[in-house]
C-alpha positions as CSV (number, residue, x, y, z in Angstrom):
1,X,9.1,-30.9,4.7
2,X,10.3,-28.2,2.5
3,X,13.2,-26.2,3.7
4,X,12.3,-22.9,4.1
5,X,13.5,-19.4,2.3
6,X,12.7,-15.6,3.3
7,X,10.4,-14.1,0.9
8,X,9.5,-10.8,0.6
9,X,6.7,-11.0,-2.0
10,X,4.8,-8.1,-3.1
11,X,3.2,-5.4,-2.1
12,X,-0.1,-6.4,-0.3
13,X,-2.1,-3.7,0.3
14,X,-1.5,0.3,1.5
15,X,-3.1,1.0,4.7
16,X,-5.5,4.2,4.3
17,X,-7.0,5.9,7.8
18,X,-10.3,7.8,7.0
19,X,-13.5,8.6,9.5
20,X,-15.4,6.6,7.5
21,X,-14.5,2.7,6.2
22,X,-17.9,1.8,4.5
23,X,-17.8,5.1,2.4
24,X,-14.4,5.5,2.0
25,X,-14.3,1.6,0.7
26,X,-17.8,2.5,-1.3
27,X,-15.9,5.2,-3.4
28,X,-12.7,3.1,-3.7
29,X,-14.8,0.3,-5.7
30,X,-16.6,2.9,-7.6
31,X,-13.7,4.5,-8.9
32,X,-11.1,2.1,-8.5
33,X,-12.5,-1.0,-8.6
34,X,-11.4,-2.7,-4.9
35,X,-14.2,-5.2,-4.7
36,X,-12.5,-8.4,-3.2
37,X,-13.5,-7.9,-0.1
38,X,-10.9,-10.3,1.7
39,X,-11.8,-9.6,6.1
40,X,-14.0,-6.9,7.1
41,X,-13.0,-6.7,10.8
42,X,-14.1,-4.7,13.9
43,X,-12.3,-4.7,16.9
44,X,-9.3,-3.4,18.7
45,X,-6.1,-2.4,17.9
46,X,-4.4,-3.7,20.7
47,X,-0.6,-4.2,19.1
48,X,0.3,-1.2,18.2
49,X,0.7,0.7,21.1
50,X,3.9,2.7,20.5
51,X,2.0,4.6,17.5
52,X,-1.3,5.0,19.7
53,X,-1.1,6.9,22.6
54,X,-0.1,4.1,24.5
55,X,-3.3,2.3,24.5
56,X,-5.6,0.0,22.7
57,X,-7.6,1.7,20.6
58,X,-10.6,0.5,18.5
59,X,-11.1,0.3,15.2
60,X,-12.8,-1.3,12.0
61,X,-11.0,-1.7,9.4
62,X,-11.6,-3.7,5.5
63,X,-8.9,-5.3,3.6
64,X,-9.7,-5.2,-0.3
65,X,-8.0,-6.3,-3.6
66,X,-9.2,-5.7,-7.3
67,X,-9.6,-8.8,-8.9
68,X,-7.3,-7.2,-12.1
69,X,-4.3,-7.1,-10.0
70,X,-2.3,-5.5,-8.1
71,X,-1.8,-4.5,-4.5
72,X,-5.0,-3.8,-1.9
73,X,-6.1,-0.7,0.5
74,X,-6.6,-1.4,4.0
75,X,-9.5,1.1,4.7
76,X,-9.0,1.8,8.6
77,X,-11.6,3.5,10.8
78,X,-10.7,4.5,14.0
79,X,-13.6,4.6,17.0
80,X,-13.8,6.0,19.8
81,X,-11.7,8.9,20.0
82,X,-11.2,12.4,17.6
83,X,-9.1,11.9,14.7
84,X,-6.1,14.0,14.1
85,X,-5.9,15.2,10.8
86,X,-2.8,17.1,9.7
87,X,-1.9,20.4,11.6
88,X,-0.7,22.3,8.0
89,X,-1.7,20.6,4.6
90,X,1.2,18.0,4.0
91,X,3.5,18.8,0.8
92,X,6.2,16.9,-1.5
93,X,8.9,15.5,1.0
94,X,6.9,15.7,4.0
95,X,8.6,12.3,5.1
96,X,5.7,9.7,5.5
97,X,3.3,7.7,2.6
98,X,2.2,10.9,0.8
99,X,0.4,9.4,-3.0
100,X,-1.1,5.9,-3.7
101,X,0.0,4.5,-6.9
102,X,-2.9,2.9,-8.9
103,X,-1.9,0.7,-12.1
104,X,-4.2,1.7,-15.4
105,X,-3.6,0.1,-18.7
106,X,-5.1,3.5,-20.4
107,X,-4.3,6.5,-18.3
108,X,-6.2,8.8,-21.1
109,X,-9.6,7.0,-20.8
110,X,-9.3,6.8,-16.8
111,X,-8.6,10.5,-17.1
112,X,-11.5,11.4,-19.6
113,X,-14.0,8.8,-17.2
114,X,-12.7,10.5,-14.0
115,X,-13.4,14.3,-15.0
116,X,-16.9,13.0,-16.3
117,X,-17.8,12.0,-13.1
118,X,-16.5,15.7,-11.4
119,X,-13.2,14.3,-9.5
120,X,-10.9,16.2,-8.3
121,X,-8.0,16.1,-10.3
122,X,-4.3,17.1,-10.0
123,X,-3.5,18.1,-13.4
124,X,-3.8,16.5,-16.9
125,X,-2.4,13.9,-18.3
126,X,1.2,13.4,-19.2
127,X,4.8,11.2,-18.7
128,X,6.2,11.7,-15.3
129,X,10.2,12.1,-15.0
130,X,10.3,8.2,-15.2
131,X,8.3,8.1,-18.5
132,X,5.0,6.9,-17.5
133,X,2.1,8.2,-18.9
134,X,0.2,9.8,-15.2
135,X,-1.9,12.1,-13.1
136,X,-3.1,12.8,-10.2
137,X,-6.7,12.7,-8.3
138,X,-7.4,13.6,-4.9
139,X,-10.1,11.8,-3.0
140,X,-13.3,12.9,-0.9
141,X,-10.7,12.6,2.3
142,X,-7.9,14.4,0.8
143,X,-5.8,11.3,0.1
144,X,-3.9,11.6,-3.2
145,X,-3.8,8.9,-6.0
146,X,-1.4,8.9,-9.1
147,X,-2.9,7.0,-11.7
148,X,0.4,5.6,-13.5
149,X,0.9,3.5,-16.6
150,X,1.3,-0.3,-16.3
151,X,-0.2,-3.1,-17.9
152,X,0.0,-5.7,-15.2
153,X,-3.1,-8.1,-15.7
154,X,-3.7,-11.5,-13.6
155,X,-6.9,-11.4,-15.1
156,X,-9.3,-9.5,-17.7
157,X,-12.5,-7.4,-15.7
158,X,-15.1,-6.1,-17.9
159,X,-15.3,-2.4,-18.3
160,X,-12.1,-1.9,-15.1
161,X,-10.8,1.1,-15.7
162,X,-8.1,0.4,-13.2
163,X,-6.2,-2.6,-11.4
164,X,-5.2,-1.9,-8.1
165,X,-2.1,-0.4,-6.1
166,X,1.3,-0.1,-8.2
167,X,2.9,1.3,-4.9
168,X,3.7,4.8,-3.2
169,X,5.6,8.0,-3.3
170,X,7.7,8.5,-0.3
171,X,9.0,11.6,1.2
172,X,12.1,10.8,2.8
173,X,15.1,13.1,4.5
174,X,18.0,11.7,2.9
175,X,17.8,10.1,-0.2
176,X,20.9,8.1,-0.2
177,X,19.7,6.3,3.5
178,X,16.7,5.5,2.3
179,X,17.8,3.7,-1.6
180,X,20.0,1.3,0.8
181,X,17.4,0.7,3.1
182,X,14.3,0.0,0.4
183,X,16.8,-1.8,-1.7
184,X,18.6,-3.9,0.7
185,X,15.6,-4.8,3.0
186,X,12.9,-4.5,0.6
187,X,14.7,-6.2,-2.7
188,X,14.2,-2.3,-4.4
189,X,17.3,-2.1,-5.9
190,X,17.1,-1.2,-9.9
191,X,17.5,2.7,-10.4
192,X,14.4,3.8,-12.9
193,X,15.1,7.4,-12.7
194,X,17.1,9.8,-10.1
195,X,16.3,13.5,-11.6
196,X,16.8,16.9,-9.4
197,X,14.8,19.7,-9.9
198,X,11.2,21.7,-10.0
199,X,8.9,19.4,-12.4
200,X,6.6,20.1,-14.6
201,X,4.8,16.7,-14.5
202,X,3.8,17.0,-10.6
203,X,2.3,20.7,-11.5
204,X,-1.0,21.1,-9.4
205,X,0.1,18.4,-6.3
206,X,1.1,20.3,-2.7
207,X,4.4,21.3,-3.0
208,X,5.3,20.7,-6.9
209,X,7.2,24.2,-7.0
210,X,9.6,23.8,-4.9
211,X,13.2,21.9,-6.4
212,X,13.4,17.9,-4.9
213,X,15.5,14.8,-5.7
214,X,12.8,12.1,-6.9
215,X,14.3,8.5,-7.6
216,X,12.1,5.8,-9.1
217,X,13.2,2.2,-7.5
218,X,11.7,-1.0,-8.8
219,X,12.3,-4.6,-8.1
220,X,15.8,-6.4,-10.3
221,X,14.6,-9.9,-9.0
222,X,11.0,-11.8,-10.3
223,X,8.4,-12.1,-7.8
224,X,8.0,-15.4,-5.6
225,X,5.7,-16.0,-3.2
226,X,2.2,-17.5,-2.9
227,X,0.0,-14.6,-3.8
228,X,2.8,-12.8,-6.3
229,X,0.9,-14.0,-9.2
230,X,-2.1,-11.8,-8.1
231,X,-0.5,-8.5,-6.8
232,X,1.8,-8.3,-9.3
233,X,5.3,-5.8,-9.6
234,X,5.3,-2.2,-8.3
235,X,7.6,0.7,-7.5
236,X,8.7,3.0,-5.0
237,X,9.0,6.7,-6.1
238,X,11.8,8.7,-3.3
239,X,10.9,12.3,-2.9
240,X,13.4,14.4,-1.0
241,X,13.0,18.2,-1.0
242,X,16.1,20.3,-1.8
243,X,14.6,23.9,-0.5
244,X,13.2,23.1,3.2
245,X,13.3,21.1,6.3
246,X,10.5,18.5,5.8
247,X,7.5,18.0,8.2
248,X,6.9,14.0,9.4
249,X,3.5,13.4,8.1
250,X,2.4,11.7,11.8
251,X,4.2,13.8,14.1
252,X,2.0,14.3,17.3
253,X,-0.7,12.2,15.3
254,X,-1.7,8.2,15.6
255,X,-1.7,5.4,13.6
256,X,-4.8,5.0,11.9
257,X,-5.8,8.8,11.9
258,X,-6.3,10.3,8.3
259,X,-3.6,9.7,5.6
260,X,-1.9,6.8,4.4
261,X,-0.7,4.9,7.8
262,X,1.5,2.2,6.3
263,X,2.9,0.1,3.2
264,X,2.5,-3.9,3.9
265,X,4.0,-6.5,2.3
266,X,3.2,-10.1,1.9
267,X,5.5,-12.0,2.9
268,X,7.0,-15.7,3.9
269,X,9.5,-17.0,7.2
270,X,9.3,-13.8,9.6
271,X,11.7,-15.0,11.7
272,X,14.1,-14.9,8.8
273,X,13.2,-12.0,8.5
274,X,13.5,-10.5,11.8
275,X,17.0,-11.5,11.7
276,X,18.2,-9.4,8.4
277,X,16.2,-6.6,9.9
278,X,17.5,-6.7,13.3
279,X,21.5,-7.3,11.4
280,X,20.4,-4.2,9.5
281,X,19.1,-1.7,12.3
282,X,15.5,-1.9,12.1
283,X,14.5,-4.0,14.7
284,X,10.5,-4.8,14.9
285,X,8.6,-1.9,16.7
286,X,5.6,-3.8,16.7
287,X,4.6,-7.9,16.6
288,X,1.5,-9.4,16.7
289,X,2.4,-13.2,17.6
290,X,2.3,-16.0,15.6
291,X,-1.0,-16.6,15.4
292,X,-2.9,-13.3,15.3
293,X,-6.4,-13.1,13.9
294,X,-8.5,-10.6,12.2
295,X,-11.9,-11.4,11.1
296,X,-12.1,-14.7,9.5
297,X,-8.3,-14.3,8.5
298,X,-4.9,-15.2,10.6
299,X,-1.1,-14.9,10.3
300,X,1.4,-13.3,11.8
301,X,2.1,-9.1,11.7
302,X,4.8,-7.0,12.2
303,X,6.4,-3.8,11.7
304,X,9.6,-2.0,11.3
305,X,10.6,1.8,10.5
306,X,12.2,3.1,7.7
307,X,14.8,5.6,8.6
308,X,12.6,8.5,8.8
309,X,10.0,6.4,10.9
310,X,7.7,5.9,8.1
311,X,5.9,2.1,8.9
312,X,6.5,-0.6,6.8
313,X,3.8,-3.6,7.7
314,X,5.0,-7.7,6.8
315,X,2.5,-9.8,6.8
316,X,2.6,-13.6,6.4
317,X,-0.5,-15.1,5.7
318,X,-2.0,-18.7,7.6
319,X,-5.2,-18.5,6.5
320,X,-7.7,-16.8,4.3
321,X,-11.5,-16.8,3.3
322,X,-12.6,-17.9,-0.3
323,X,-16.0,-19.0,0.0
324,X,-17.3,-18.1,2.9
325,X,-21.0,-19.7,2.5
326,X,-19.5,-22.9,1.8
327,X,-16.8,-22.3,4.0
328,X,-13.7,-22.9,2.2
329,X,-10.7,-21.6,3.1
330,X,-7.0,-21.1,1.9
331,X,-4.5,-22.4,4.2
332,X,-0.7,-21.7,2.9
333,X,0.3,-24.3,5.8
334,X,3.2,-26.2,3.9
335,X,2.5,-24.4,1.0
336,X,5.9,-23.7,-0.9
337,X,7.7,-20.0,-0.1
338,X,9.0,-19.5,-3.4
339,X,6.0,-20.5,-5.6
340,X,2.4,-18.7,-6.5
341,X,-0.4,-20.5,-5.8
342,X,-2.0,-22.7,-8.9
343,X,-4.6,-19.7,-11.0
344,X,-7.2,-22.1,-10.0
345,X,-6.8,-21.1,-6.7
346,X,-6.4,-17.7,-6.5
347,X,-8.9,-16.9,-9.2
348,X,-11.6,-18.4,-6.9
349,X,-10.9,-14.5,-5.0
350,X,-13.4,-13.5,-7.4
351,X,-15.8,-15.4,-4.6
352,X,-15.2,-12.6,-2.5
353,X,-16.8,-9.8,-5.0
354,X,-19.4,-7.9,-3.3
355,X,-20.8,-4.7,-3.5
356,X,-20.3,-2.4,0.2
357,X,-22.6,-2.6,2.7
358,X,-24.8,0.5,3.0
């Protein structure tokens, strides 16, 4: 048997709460193409009680990747109860998951498609303080995108105008906490760009006129893990404002109402992981056993908080759909830590392509 290593692969997917799963997920294939649908689940969040009122709550909720690459969007519905949207509209260094990076291989043309089609967008065109070509769009729910330069490809869709998450921007309270904690937990540890100011490149997002510290963090290490191959490299943009006391983006509000609810990554041996996290003062707050299932998936989930309580999800995957008429399925059981998966293999997620249900 393989000895075992701690992996923490890539990012998986960024969990996204909004009223409505099947439209939401409906408009993130149209514009964004997420159309592996890998679970579509109803049930009843049941394990994480500390960020939902103390109680189960239910919930449906569909995990999707686009089969160009990069990271996925778990669309989340709550049921059952009112959502909570925010009390004041949220602003740059509100601490929480505040934009959803999307990679785009031709930031122009996505641009020039999107305004076709009446979006509402952020802004033109134009490098961002880390020299990526960008812009913004906001969708039907209010959930901000930026729509960010990178050519990350695991393979070629006809007519995509996008691949799929590149990673967040982060508010965060003190910037120097946070760099340690993304890069010694997380592997984030290459400076990009660390600039101080009012920008002109975030002109026409909530709370571009006020002076913040932004720090771009990427990954100094290659990726490992079984699915690196498909979701691909990313980076974490740190946004602390300078001028106010910033609002938490969930205060007084659950986990799963409207807004980005938490950045998951794929990863391999939790309980090695639970020790470095523990040695370094983040503890799990939430853990969903060894053997938790959801839909025709399983694994194992848990979470820990970033120093300004923002949730950051690890998953390590058991099992996983890939043809579900034929009933094949992936199982990573003695599966190496360190390696990705043969193309063969994961390519056959293009199985999983469908259109949304109406």
């Amino acid at each position: 048997m393989k000895e075992r290593i701690k992996v923490i692969s890539a990012i998986q997917q960024i969990g996204i709460g909004v009223p409505d799963a099947q439209a939401a997920w409906k408009w993130y294939i149209e514009q964004f193409g997420i159309d592996i649908r890998v679970l579509a689940s109803e049930g009843v969040a049941d394990r994480m009680l500390p960020y939902t009122g103390g109680k189960p709550q239910p919930r449906f909720a569909i995990l999707a990747l686009n089969h160009r690459g990069g990271g996925g969007f778990e669309v989340w519905e709550p049921r059952g109860r009112e959502l909570n949207w925010p009390a004041s509209t949220p602003l740059l260094g509100d601490t929480g998951i505040f934009i959803c990076k999307v990679k785009c291989p031709d930031v122009q043309l996505a641009y020039d498609t999107y305004k076709s089609r009446g979006l509402d967008l952020l802004g033109e065109p134009c490098k961002s303080f880390a020299g990526l070509d960008h812009f913004y769009l906001k969708d039907p729910w209010g959930n901000i995108f930026e729509i960010e330069e990178d050519y990350f490809e695991f393979t070629k869709v006809k007519g995509a105008i996008t691949g799929g998450s590149n990673g967040v921007v982060l508010g965060v309270s003190d910037m120097e906490k946070s760099i340690e904690f993304y890069g010694k937990l997380l592997g984030y540890d290459r400076k990009v760009a660390d600039a101080e100011g009012v920008f002109e490149d975030i002109k026409g997002v909530p709370g571009a006129e006020q002076k913040l510290r932004r720090v771009m963090l990427e990954r100094s290490q290659p990726l490992q893990g079984p699915f690196s191959a498909v979701l691909g490299t990313s980076h974490l943009e740190l946004v602390q404002s300078l001028d106010r006391k910033p609002v938490k983006l969930y205060q007084d509000r659950f986990w799963g109402d409207p807004g980005y609810i938490h950045l998951c990554f794929d990863v391999r041996n939790m309980e090695a992981i639970r020790k470095d996290c523990e040695a370094a003062g983040h503890p799990f707050v939430c853990d969903s056993g060894s053997d938790f299932g959801m839909g025709e998936a399983n694994g194992h989930f848990t979470y820990i908080e970033d120093p300004d309580g923002t949730l950051i999800e690890f998953v390590e995957t058991y099992k996983v759909p890939i043809h579900k008429k034929l009933g094949i399925y992936l199982n990573l059981a003695g599966k190496d830590d360190r390696k990705p998966l043969p193309r063969i293999i994961t390519k056959a997620f293009r199985f999983l392509r469908v259109k949304p249900e109406k």
